[in-house]
N, C-alpha and C positions, 0 to 999 in steps of 0.2 A: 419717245419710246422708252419707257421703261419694265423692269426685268418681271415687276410682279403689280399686280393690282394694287388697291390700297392694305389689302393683307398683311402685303410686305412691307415691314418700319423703315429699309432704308427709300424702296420706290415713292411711297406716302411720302414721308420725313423729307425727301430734297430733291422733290418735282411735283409731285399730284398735287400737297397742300397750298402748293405754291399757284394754283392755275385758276381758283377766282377771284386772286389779286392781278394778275397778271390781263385778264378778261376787263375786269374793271378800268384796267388801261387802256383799253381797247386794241387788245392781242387777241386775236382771234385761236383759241388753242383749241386743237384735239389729243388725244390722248390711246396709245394701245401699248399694250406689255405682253412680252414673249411668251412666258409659263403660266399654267391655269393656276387655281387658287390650290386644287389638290394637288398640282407639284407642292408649292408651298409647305402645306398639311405633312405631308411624307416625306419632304427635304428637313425638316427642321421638329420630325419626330411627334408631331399631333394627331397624326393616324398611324395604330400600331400594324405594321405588316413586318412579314419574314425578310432576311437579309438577301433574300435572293429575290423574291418580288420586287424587295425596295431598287434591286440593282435593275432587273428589268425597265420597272416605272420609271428612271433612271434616265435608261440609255431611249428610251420611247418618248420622254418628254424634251428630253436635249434636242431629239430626232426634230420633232416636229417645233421648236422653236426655230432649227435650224429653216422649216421651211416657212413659216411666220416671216423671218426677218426676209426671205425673198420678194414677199407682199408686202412687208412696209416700207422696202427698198423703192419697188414700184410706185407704194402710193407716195411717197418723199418726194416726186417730183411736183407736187401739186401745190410746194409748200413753200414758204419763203425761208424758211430755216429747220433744222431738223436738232431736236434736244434728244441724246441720247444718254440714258442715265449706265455708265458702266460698264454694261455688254461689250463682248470685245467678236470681231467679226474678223474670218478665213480669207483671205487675201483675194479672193474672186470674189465675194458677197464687199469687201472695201472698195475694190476699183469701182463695182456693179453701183455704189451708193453716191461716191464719187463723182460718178454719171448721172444720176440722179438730179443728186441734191448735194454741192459742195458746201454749203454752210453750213458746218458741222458744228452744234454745241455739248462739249464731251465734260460729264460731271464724275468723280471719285470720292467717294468717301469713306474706302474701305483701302488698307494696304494690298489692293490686287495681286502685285507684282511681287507679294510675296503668298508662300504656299498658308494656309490657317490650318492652325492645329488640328482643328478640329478634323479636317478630313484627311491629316495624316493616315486616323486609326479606322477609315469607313472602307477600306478596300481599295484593290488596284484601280475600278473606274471611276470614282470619286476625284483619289490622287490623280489620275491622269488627264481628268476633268479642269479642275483649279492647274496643275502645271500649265498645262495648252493655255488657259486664259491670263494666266503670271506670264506667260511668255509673249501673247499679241498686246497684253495694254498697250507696250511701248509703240508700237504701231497706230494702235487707234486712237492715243495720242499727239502723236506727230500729225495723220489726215486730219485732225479738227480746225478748225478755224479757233476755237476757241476753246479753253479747259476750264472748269469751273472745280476748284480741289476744297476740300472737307476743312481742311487745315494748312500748317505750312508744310509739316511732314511730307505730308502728299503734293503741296506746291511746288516741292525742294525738287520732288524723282520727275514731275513735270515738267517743269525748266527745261533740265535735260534733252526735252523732246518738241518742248512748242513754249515760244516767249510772250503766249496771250494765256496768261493764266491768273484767273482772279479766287480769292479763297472767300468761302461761302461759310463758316461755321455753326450747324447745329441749330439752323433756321427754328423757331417754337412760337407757336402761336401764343402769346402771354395773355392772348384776353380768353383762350378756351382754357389753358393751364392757369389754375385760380385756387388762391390757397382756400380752402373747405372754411367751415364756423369753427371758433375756437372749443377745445377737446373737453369733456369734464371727466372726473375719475383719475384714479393716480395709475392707470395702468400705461406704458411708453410701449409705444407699434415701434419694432421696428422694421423696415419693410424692402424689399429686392422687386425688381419687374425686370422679365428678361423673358429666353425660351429655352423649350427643355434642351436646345443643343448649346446652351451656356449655363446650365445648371451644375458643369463641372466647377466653374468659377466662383457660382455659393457653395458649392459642397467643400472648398477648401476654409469655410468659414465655421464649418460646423463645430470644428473645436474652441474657438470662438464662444458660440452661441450655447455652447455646453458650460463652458466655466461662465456666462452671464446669466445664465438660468439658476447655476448655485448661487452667484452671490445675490442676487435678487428674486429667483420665485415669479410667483405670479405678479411680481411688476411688471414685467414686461412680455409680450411675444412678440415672433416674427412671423411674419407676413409676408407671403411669395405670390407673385402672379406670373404664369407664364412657365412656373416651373415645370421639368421631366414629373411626370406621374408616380416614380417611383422616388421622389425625394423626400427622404427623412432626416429625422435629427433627433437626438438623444438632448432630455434634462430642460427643453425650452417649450412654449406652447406654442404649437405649429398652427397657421391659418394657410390653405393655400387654395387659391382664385386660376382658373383660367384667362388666358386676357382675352380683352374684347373689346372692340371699339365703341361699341353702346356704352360700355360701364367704367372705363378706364381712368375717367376723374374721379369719379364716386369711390371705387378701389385705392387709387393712389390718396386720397384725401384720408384716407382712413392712418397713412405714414405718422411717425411721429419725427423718422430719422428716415435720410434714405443712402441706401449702400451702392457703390460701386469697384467691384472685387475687378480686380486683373490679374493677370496673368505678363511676366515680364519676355514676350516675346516679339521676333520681327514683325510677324503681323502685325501683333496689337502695341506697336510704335506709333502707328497711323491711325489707331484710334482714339476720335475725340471721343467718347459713351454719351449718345445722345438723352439716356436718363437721366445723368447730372443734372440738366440742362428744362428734364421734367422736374426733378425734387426742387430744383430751385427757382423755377415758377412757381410752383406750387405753394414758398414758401417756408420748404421743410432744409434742414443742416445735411451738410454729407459728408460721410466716410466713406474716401476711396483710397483704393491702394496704390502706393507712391512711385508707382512706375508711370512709363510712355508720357502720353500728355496730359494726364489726370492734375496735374502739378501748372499746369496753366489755369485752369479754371476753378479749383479748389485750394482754398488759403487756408494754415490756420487760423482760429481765433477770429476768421472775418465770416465765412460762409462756412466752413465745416473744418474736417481735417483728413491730413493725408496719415498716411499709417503703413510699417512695412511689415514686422514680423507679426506675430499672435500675442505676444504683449502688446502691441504697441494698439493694433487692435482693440483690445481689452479695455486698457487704459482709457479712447480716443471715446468710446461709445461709453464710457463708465462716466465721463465727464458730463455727457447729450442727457443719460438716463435720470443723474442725478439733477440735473440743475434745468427746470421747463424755463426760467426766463433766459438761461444762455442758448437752448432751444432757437427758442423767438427769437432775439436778439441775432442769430447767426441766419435764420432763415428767414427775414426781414432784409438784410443784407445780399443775401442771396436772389432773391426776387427783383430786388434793384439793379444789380449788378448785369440781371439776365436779360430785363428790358430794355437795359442802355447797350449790352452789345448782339444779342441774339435773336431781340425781337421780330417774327419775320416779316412784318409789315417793312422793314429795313433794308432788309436782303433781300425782299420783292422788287423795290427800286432798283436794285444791283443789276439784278438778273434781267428788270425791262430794259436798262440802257445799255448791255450786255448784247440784247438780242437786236433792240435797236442797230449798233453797232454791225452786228455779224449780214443782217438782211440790206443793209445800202451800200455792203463792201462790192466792186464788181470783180466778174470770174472771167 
């Protein structure tokens, strides 16, 4: 059971990709998720509607996931094991699953249990949305049989509530994620992918992208995919892509550098940025910013570099733009780095003797 189709990066990202490896094992998987693609679309700002529609669409699609999960409570009994990615469920829909199907496999890869910025500023039902669900994780925790956490961050608040907890990190298919043919012309991409409800996190890079536009001109542009529609920038040459899963190597392959901006808040403590994780399959060096856990997976001087203020910034990408074999050299390194620990042929192993495990336990 996961929250969204393959639409969704974290649903896709750490469960759906995971399921004709798992097949191959011979785990018989089926698969359904709560909200349609057009929650998706208007959760996360790809279809423009008015703030009072969006609230509507809102409280209509919570509605009816709400009656979703009563049907896969139902069909849960038919199962040897139930993978729930996240969703946190009202104390009569937990007993009711309970009853079901007690082999609960509970996966996190997002700080739940804490509120996201972002829906601080979308209004009361937004906020009162994410609180309710920051508030049952610890619940739907505790009923699992098993936790499957993003990181340690998210291992750590686990614990707390259930001692079967194994950490899954930033699963990536390294044979689809393939670095492109090497680039001619002296122009350097430099490139973001994300959605327009984290486009606040490139727009703090803008001043950034303004003083590297002076000191270099047409060497370089930036390249966004996924951005808000309304995103601009002064003094740099702007490209900007919708994403798509048809196009999303061909896109990404076009990188020269690949960026991940944060933001230094409790949420995003529990964020590993699953893009890293593309740029460096792909081959390409990353600037991220030196907060949360960005600093576990990006080194200087090996695969990319961390960076805190707008100098520092300046600087880290000034070193990338000027020099294509320290380019290469750090995005060679990177790609190695990423198939020895996150390849997910890996963590497909994990997750079958995992499930193995959870379906011969008796109840």
């Amino acid at each position: 059971m996961t929250q969204f189709s393959e639409i969704g990066g974290t649903s896709r990202i750490h469960v759906l990709q995971f399921l004709p490896l798992l097949r191959k094992r011979g785990i018989v998987c089926d698969s359904r998720h709560f909200y349609s693609d057009r929650f998706y679309r208007i959760m996360f700002d790809l279809v423009k509607i008015g703030r009072f529609d969006k609230s509507i669409n809102f409280v209509f699609y919570v509605s009816l996931g709400m009656l979703k999960k009563l049907w896969y409570i139902w069909l849960a009994r038919n199962y040897d094991a139930v993978f729930l990615q996240r969703e946190v469920f009202p104390l009569l829909w937990r007993w009711l699953l309970k009853i079901s199907n007690p082999r609960i496999i509970y996966e996190i890869e997002d700080a739940v249990f804490e509120i996201n910025p972002i829906y601080r500023k979308r209004g009361l039902i937004y906020f009162t949305a994410v609180n309710y669900q920051a508030k049952l994780i610890s619940k739907m925790i505790q009923q699992a049989v098993w936790v499957i956490a993003e990181n340690e961050h998210l291992a750590e608040y686990s614990r707390k509530f259930n001692q079967n907890v194994t950490i899954i990190s930033c699963p990536i298919d390294t044979n689809y994620f393939v670095p492109g043919l090497s680039k001619s012309g002296d122009v350097v991409t430099i490139g973001w992918v994300g959605s327009p409800l984290t486009t606040y996190l490139l727009k703090e890079l803008n001043p950034v992208f303004t003083r590297l536009g002076k000191r270099y001109g047409d060497k370089i542009r930036l390249m966004v995919i996924g951005a808000a529609s309304d995103y601009v920038v002064k003094g740099v040459s702007l490209i900007k892509k919708n994403w798509s899963l048809a196009t999303q190597i061909a896109d990404l392959q076009q990188f020269d550098i690949g960026l991940m901006p944060l933001d230094d808040t409790p949420f995003n403590k529990g964020r590993l940025g699953g893009k890293m994780m593309q740029y460096m399959s792909l081959g390409l060096p990353v600037v991220a910013s030196n907060v949360g856990l960005n600093s576990m997976v990006v080194k200087d001087d090996f695969n990319g570099y961390l960076a805190g203020d707008i100098d520092e910034w300046v600087a880290k990408l000034s070193l990338l733009i000027e020099n294509r074999e320290l380019r290469e050299q750090l995005g060679k390194n990177g790609r190695i780095e990423v198939v020895k620990k996150y390849d997910i042929d890996k963590q497909a192993y994990v997750i079958y003797e995992i499930i193995n495990k959870v379906c011969h336990l008796d109840f």
